[in-house]
VEXDREN-2710 file (C-alpha; in Angstrom, 1 decimal):
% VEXDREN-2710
k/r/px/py/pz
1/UNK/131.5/65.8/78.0
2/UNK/132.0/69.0/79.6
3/UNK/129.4/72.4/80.4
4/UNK/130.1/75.4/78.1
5/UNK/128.6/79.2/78.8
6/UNK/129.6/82.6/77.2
7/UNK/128.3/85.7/77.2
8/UNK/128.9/88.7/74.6
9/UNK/127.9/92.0/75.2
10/UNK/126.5/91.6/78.5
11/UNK/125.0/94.9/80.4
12/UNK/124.7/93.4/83.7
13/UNK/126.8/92.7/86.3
14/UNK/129.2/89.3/85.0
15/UNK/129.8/88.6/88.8
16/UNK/126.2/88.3/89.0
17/UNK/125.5/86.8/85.7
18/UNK/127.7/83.8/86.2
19/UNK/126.1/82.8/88.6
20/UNK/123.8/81.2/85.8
21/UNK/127.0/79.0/84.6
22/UNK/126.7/77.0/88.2
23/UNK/123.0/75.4/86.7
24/UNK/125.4/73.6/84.5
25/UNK/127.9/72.3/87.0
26/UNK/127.0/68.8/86.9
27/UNK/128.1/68.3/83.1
28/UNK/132.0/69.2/84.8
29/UNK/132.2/68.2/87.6
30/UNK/136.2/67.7/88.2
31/UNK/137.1/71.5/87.5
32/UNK/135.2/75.2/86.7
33/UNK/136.6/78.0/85.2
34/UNK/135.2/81.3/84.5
35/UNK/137.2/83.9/82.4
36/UNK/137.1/87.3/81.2
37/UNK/138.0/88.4/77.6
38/UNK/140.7/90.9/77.2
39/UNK/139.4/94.1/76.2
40/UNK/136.3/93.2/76.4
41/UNK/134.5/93.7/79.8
42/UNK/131.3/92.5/79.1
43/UNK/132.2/89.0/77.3
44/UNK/133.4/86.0/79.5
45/UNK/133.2/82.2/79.3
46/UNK/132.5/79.7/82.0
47/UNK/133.6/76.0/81.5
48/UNK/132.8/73.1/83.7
49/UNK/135.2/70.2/83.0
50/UNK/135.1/66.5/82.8
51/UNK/138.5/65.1/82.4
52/UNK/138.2/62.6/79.5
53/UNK/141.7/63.2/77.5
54/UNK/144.5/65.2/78.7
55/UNK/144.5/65.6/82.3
56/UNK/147.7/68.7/82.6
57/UNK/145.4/70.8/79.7
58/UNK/142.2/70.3/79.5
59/UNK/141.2/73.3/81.3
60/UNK/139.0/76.0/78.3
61/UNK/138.9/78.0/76.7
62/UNK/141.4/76.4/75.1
63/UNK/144.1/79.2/73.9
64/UNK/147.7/78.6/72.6
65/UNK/150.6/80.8/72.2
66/UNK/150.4/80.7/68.6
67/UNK/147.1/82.2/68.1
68/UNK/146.7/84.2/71.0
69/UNK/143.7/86.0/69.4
70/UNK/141.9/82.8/69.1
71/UNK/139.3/81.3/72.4
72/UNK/137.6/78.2/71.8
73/UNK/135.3/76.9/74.5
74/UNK/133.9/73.1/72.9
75/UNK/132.0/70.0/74.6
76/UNK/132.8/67.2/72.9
77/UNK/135.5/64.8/71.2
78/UNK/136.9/65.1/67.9
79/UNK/137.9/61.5/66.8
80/UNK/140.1/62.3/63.8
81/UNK/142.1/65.0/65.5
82/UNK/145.6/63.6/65.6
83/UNK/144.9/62.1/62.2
84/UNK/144.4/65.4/61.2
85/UNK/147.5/66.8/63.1
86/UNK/149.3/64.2/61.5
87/UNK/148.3/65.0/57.8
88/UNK/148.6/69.0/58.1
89/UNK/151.6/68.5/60.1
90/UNK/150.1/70.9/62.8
91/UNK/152.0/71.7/65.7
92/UNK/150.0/70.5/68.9
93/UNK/150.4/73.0/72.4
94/UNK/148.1/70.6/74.7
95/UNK/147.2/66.9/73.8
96/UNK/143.2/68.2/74.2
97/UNK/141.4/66.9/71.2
98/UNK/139.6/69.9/70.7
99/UNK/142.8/72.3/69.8
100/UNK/142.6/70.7/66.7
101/UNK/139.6/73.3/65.9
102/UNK/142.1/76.0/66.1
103/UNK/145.0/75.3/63.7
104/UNK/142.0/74.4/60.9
105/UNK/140.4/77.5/61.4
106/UNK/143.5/79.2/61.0
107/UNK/144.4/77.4/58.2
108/UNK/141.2/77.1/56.0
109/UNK/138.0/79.0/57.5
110/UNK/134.9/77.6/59.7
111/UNK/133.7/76.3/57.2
112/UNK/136.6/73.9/56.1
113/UNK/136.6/73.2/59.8
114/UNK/133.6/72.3/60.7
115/UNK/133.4/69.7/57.7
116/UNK/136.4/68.5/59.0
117/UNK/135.6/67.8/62.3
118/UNK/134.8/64.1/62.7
119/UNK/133.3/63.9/66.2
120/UNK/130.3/64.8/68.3
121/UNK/130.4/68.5/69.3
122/UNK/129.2/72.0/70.3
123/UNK/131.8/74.9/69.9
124/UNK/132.4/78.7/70.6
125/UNK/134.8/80.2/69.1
126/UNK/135.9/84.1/69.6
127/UNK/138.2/85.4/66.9
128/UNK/139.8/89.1/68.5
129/UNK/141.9/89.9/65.4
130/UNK/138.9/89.2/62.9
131/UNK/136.3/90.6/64.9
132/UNK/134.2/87.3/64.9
133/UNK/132.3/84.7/67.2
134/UNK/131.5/81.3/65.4
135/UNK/128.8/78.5/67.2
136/UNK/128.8/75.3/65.9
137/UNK/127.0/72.3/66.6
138/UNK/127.6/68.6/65.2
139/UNK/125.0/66.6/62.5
140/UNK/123.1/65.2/64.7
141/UNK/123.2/68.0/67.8
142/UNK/124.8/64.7/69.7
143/UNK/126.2/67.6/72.3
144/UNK/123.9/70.2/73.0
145/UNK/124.1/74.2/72.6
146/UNK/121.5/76.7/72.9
147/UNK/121.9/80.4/72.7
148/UNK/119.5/83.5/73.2
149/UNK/120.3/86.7/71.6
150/UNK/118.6/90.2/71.7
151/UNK/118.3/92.8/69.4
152/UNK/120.7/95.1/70.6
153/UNK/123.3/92.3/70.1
154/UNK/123.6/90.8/73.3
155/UNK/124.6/87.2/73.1
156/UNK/124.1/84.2/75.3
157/UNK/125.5/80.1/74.9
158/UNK/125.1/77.4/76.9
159/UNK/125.1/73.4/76.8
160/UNK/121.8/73.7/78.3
161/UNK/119.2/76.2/78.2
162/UNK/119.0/76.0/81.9
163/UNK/122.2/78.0/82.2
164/UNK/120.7/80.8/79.9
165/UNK/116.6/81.5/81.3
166/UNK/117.7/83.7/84.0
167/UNK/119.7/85.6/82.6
168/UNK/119.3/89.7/83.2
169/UNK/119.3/92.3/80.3
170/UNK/118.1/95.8/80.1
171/UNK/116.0/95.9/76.6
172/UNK/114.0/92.5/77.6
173/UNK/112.2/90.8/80.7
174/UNK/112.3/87.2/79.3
175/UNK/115.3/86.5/77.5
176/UNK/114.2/84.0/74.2
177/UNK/116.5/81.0/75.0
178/UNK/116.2/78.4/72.0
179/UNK/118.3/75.5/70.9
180/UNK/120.8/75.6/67.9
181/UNK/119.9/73.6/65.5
182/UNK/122.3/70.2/64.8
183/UNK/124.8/70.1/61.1
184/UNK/125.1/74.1/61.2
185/UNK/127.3/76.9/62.2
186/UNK/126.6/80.7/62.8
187/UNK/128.9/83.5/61.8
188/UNK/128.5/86.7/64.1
189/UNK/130.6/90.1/64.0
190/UNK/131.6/91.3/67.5
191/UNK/131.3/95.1/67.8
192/UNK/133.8/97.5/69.8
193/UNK/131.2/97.3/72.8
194/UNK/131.1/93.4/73.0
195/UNK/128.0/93.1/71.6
196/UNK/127.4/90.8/68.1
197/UNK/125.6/91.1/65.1
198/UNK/125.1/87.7/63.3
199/UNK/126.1/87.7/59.4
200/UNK/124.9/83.8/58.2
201/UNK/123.7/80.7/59.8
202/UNK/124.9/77.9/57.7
203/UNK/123.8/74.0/57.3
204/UNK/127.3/72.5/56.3
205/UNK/126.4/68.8/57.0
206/UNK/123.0/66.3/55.2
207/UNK/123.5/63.1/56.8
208/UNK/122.9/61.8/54.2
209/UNK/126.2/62.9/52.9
210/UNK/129.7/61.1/53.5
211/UNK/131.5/64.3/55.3
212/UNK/134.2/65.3/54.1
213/UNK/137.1/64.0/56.7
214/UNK/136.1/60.8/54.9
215/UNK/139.0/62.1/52.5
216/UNK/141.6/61.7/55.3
217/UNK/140.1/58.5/57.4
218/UNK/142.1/55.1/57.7
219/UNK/139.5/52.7/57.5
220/UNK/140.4/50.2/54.8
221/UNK/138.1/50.6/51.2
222/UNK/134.9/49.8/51.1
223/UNK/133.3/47.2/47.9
224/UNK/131.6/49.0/45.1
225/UNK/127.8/48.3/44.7
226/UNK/124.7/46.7/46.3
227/UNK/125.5/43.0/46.6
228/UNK/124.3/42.4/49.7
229/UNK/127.4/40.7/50.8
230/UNK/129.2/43.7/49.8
231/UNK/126.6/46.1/51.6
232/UNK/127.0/43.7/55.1
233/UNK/131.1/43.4/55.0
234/UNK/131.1/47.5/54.5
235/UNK/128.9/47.7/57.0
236/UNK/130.5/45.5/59.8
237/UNK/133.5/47.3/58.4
238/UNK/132.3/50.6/59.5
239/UNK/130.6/49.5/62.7
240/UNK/134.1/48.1/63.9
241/UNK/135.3/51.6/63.0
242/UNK/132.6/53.7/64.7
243/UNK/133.4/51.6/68.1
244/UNK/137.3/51.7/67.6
245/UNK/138.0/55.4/67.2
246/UNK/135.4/56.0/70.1
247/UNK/137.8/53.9/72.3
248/UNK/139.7/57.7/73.1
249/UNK/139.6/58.8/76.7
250/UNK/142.2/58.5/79.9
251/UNK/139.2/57.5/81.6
252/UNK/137.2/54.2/81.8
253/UNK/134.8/52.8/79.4
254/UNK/131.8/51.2/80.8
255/UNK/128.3/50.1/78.2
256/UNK/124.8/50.4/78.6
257/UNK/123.0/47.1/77.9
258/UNK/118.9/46.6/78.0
259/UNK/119.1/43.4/76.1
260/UNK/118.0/45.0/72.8
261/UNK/119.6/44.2/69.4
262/UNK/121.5/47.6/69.3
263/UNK/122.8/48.1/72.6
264/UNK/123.9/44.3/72.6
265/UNK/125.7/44.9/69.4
266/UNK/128.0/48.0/70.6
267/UNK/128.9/45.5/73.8
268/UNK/129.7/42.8/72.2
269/UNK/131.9/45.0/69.5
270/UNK/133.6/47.2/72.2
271/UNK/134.8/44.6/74.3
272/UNK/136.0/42.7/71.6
273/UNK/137.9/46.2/70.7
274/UNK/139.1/46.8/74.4
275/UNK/140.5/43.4/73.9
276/UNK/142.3/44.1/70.8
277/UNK/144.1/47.5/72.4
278/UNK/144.7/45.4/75.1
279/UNK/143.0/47.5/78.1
280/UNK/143.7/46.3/81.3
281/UNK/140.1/46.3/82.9
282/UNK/137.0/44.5/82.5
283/UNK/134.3/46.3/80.5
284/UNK/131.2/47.1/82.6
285/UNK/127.9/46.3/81.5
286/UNK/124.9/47.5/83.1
287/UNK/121.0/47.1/82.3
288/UNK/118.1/48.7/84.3
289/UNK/115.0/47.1/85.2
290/UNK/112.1/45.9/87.7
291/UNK/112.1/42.6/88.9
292/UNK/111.3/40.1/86.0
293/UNK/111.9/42.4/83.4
294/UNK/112.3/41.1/79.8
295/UNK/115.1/43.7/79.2
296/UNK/117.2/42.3/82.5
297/UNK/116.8/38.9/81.4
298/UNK/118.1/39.7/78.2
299/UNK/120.7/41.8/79.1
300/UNK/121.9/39.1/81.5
301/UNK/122.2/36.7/78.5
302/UNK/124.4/38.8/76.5
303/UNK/126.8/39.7/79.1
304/UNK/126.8/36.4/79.5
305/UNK/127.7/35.5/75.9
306/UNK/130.2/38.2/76.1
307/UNK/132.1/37.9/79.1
308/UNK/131.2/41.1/80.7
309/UNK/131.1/42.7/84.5
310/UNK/127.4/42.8/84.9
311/UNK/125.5/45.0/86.7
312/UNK/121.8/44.6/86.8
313/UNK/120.2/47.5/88.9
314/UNK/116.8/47.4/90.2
315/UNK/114.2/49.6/90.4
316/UNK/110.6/49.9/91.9
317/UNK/107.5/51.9/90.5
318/UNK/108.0/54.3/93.9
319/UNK/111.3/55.1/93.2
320/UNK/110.8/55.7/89.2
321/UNK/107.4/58.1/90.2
322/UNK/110.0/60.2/92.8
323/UNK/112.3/61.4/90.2
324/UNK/109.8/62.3/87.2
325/UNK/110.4/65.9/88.5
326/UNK/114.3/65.6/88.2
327/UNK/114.2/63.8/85.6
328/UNK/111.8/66.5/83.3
329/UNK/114.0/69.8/85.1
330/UNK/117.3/67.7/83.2
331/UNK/116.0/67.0/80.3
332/UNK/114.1/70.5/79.7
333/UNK/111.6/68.6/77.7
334/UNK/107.5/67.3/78.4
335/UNK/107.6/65.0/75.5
336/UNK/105.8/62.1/76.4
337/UNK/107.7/59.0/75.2
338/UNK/111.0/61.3/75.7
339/UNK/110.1/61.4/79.8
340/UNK/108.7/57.6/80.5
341/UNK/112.4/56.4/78.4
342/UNK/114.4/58.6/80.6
343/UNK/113.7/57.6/83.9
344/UNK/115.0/54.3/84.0
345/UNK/118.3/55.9/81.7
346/UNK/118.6/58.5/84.7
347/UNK/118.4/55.9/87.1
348/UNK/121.3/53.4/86.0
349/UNK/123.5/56.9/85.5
350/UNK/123.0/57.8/89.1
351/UNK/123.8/54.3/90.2
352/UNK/127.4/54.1/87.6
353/UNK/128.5/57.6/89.1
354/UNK/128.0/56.3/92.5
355/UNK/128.9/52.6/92.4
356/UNK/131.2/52.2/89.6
357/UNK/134.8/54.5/88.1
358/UNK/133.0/54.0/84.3
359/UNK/132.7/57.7/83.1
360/UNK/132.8/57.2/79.2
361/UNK/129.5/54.8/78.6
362/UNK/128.7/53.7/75.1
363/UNK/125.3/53.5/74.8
364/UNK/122.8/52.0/71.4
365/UNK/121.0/55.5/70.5
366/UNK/120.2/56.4/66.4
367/UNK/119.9/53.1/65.6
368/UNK/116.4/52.9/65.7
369/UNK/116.0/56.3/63.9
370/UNK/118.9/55.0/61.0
371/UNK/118.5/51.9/60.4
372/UNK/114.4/51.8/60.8
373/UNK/113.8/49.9/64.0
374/UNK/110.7/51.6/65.0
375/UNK/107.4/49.2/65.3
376/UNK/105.5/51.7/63.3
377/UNK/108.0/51.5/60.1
378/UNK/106.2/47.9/59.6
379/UNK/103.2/50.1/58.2
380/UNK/105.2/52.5/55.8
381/UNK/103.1/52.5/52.6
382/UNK/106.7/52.5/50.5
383/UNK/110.2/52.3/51.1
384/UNK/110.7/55.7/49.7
385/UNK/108.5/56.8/52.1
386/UNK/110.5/55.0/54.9
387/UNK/113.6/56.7/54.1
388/UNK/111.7/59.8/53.9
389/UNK/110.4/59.0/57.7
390/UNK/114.2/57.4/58.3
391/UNK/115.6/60.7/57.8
392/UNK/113.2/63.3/59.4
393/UNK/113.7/61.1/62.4
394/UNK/117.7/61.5/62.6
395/UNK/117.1/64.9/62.1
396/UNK/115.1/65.4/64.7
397/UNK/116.9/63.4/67.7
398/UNK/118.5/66.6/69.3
399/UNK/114.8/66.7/70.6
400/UNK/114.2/63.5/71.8
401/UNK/116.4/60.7/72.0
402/UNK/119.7/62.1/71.6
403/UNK/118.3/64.7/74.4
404/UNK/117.5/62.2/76.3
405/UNK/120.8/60.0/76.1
406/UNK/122.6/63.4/77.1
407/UNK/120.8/64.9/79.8
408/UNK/119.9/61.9/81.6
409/UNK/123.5/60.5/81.6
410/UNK/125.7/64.4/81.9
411/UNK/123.0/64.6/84.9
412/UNK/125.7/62.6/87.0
413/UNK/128.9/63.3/85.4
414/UNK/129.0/60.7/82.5
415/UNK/129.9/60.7/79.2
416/UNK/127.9/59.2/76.6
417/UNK/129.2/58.0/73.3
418/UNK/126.8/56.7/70.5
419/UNK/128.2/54.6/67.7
420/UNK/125.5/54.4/65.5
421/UNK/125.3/57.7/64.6
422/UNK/129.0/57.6/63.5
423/UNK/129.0/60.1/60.6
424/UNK/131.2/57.6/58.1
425/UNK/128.5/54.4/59.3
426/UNK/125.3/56.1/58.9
427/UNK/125.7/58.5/55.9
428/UNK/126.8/54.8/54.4
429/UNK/123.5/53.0/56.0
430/UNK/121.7/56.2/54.2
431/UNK/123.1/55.8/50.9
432/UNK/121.7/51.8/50.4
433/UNK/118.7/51.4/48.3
434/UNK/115.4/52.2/50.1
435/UNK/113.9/48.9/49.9
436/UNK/117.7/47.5/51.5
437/UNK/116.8/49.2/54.3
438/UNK/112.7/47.9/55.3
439/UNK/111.4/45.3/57.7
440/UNK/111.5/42.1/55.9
441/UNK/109.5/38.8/57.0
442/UNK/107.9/40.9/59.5
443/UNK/111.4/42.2/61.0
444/UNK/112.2/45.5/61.9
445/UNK/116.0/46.2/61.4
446/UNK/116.3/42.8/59.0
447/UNK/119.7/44.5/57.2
448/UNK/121.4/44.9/60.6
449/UNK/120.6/41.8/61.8
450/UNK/121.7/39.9/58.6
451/UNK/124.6/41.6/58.9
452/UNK/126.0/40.2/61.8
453/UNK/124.1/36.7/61.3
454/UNK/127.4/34.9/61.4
455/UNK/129.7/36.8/63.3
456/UNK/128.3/35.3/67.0
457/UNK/128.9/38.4/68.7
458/UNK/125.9/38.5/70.2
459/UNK/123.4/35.0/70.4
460/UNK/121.3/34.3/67.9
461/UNK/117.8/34.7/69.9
462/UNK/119.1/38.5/70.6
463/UNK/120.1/39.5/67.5
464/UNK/116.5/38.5/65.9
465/UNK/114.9/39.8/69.3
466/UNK/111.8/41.7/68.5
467/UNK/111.8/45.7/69.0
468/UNK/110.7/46.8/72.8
469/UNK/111.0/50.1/73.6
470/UNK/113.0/51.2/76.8
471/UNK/110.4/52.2/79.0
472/UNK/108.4/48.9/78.5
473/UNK/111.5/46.5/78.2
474/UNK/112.5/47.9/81.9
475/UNK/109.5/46.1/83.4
476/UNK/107.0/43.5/82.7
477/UNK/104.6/42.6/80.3
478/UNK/101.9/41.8/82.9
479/UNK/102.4/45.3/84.6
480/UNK/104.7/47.8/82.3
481/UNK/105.9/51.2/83.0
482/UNK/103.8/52.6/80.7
483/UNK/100.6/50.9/83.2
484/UNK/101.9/52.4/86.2
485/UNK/102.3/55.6/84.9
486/UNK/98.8/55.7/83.6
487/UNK/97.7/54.3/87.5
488/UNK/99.8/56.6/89.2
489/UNK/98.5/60.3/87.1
490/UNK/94.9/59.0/87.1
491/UNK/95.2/60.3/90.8
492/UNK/97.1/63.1/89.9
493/UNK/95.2/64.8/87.1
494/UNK/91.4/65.1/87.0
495/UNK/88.9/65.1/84.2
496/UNK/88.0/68.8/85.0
497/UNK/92.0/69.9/84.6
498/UNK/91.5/67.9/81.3
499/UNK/88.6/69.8/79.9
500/UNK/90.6/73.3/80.5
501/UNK/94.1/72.1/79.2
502/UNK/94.1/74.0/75.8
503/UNK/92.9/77.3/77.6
504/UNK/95.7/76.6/80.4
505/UNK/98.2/75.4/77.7
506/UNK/97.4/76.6/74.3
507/UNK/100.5/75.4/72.8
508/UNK/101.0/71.7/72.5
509/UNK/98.2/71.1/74.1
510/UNK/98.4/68.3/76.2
511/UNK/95.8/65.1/74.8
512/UNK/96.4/63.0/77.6
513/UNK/96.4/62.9/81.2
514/UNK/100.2/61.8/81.8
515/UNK/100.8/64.5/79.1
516/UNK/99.1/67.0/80.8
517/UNK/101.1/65.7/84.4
518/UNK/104.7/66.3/82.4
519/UNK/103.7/69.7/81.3
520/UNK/102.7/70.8/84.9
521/UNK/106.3/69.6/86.4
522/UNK/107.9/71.6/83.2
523/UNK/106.3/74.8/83.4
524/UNK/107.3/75.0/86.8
525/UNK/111.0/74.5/86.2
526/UNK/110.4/76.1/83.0
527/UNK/107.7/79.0/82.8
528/UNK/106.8/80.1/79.3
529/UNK/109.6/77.7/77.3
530/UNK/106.9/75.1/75.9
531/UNK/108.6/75.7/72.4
532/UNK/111.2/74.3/73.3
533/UNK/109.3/71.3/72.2
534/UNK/108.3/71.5/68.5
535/UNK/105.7/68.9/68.3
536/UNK/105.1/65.6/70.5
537/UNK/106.7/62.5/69.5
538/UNK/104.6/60.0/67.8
539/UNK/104.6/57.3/65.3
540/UNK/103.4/57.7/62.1
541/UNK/100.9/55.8/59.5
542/UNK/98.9/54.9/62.8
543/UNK/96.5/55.9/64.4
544/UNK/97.8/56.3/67.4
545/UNK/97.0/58.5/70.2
546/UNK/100.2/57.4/72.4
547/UNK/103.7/56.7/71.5
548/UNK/104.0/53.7/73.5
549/UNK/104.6/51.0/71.5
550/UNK/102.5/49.0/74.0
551/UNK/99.4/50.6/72.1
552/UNK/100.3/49.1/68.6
553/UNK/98.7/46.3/67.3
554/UNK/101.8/44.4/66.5
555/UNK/102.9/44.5/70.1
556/UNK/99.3/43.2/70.9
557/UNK/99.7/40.3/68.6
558/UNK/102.8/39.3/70.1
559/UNK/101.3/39.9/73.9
560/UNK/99.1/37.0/72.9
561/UNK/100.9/34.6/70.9
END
């Protein structure tokens, strides 16, 4: 996890301009570089560094003697890459992951690189011989990137938009800073003057698809068909995988744990994989609640089961009201659901950075979204209509929960790593017969829990434990987080403020109070960037008027049995 920024083409002052890079500091916070391109006045990267794999050269942009026309500034971690060194016999300059993304460019083309990549990710890549800049952002926009570009080919990049809205150019007041968009890579021609002109954007990745670096993986062949015991070994098969080759850092490896079926299932594999490779220290758990929480119970079991170093932290409703504001200016987002999930995720990230030496946390996110864990999939007139639902959801998580997962946790330094949405795991998940893939017996997620039914990773009470979202599971039923938000913005936001909201904000206009109290903190961080945000977050074939799944009738049905 690392902070990229570049600029082509740049009329103002760089010394001045630069100064934007520093909004992005915390994402690198062991080193910062900021470097000028030769012959090229007006185009410069900045790079804030965490040290994850090679400590001597990790510095970026990455360039090696052998292509000395080639600069490559990327946040992320390629998985496959000495795999890949290996088959194409590459000669390596630095043992940085990411160099890999030079010697396939070189030898086949963006595209053929890009497809090869297997990894989360979010690239620049200048090309001084060829006259070209190339973006790239992985399938599911895992690492962030967003860019703003103006007519007269002046080009802006950044991990977060934050390090772009105040920027200066001559031919515009408000630079148009908007995020680019997960599975696709831009082309752009760079001009004599610095400036860029872009030729194609192109969507080289469907999740549904298996990518192509399947071709070159080592994970031992998957059964043909739909058995079901075939469908559950190639699937525990793959999970083992996605977990294994995520095991690569210099740093340590610490685990997010609410308690929840998914993230108990990546704890329970990971240590059982740190075990295997023989790593030296304990893996750390940690889970996030208020006192009697149903999550912290939960999580306690688990670690429990699994032999972890547990670390419950605690959390009042004062202290989760105080950094709403923080929270909302790191995620650059108002989204409802997206805010209230985040707090208590922001909150256990401050506490590792401070209290622990975990930097690389594995974490449960995309499961929900793959494998059709939400409360609201239970009403999904078809299972064609599920996987329909299934896939616009993965699709969208660079705005919501993958946004979330990132901001809240490169916020303090960390490094995130999400399983579930391993490209090789879910583009299998995707491939399984719609009705494979529904609720059964009133289950959310029944495929995923079969799967591992026998395996006694996890206990048995967990892995059939009921979907509860984040932001509830962090407190109690009798008073949830989602109550003392309501409590607290009731004071905050009057019925007057209400009435006036779509004249105040005629864009996503705010339905609800709490709503309306995100979108006040936001425009002041953020003046004028409500598109950011497509459309709230919400579940479907309801009708609901909040996402909270405390609002649904099946959670009401449970509350009372």
């Amino acid at each position: 996890m690392c902070g990229i920024w570049a600029l082509f083409g740049s009329d103002d002052c760089l010394s001045v301009q630069c100064l934007s890079a520093m909004k992005i500091a915390h994402r690198g916070p062991d080193a910062f570089r900021f470097e000028n391109v030769n012959g090229y006045t007006n185009c410069c990267f900045g790079f804030h560094r965490l040290a994850v794999v090679d400590q001597l050269f990790g510095m970026q942009p990455i360039r090696v003697k052998k292509y000395p026309y080639l600069w490559l500034c990327y946040n992320g971690e390629i998985y496959n890459h000495k795999k890949m060194q290996q088959h194409f016999e590459f000669e390596y300059q630095t043992k940085v992951d990411g160099e890999i993304i030079l010697h396939l460019y070189d030898k086949g083309g963006i595209e053929q690189t890009v497809c090869m990549l297997d990894g989360v990710f979010a690239f620049i890549l200048l090309d001084t011989a060829n006259k070209k800049v190339f973006l790239g952002r992985d399938t599911y926009g895992v690492r962030p990137l967003f860019k703003a570009m103006t007519e007269d080919g002046f080009l802006a990049v950044c991990s977060e938009a934050k390090g772009l809205v105040n920027l200066k150019h001559s031919t515009t007041p408000f630079l148009k800073v908007e995020p680019f968009l997960p599975g696709h890579y831009e082309v752009l021609d760079l001009k004599p003057n610095g400036k860029v002109a872009s030729v194609e954007m192109v969507k080289y990745h469907h999740c549904r698809d298996e990518p192509l670096h399947a071709l070159y993986d080592n994970v031992e062949k998957l059964f043909p068909g739909f058995e079901i015991e075939t469908v559950k070994n190639n699937l525990r098969i793959l999970f083992d995988n996605a977990i294994k080759k995520r095991l690569m850092t210099d740093r340590r490896i610490g685990c997010l744990l609410s308690g929840g079926l998914d993230s108990s299932l990546v704890a329970a594999t990971l240590l059982k994989q740190l075990k295997e490779a023989h790593v030296q220290y304990p893996l750390q758990t940690f889970a996030i609640g208020m006192e009697d929480s149903t999550d912290l119970l939960a999580a306690r079991k688990v670690a429990n089961h699994i032999g972890s170093e547990h670390h419950e932290v605690l959390f009042n409703s004062e202290e989760g009201i105080q950094v709403l504001d923080e929270v909302i200016f790191s995620l650059e987002t108002y989204d409802i659901t997206t805010v209230r999930a985040s707090v208590g995720m922001y909150l256990v990230s401050k506490y590792i950075r401070k209290n622990t030496d975990s930097v690389v946390i594995f974490s449960g996110e995309g499961s929900d979204e793959l494998t059709q864990g939400y409360i609201y999939f239970h009403k999904a007139p078809s299972p064609e209509k599920a996987e329909e639902e299934s896939e616009r959801l993965l699709k969208e998580l660079y705005l919501f929960d993958v946004l979330r997962a990132d901001r809240t946790t490169a916020a303090h330094g960390l490094e995130l790593r999400v399983p579930f949405l391993d490209h090789r795991f879910s583009s299998y998940y995707l491939s399984l017969p719609p009705d494979m893939r529904t609720p059964k017996n009133g289950i959310e997620k029944h495929l995923l829990r079969e799967t591992f039914e026998d395996s006694n990773l996890i206990p048995k009470d967990i892995l059939w434990r009921p979907k509860e979202a984040f932001s509830d599971g962090i407190t109690s039923v009798k008073n949830s987080w989602f109550r003392i938000l309501q409590e607290y913005i009731e004071h905050q936001v009057d019925d007057a403020m209400m009435a006036a909201a779509a004249q105040k904000f005629p864009f996503n206009t705010p339905k609800t109070k709490e709503g309306y109290y995100y979108r006040q903190i936001f425009e002041r961080h953020y003046p004028g960037r409500a598109d950011w945000l497509t459309h709230y977050w919400m579940p479907r074939w309801i009708n609901a008027t909040d996402p909270s799944a405390r609002t649904l009738a099946h959670y009401k049905a449970a509350a009372k049995a």
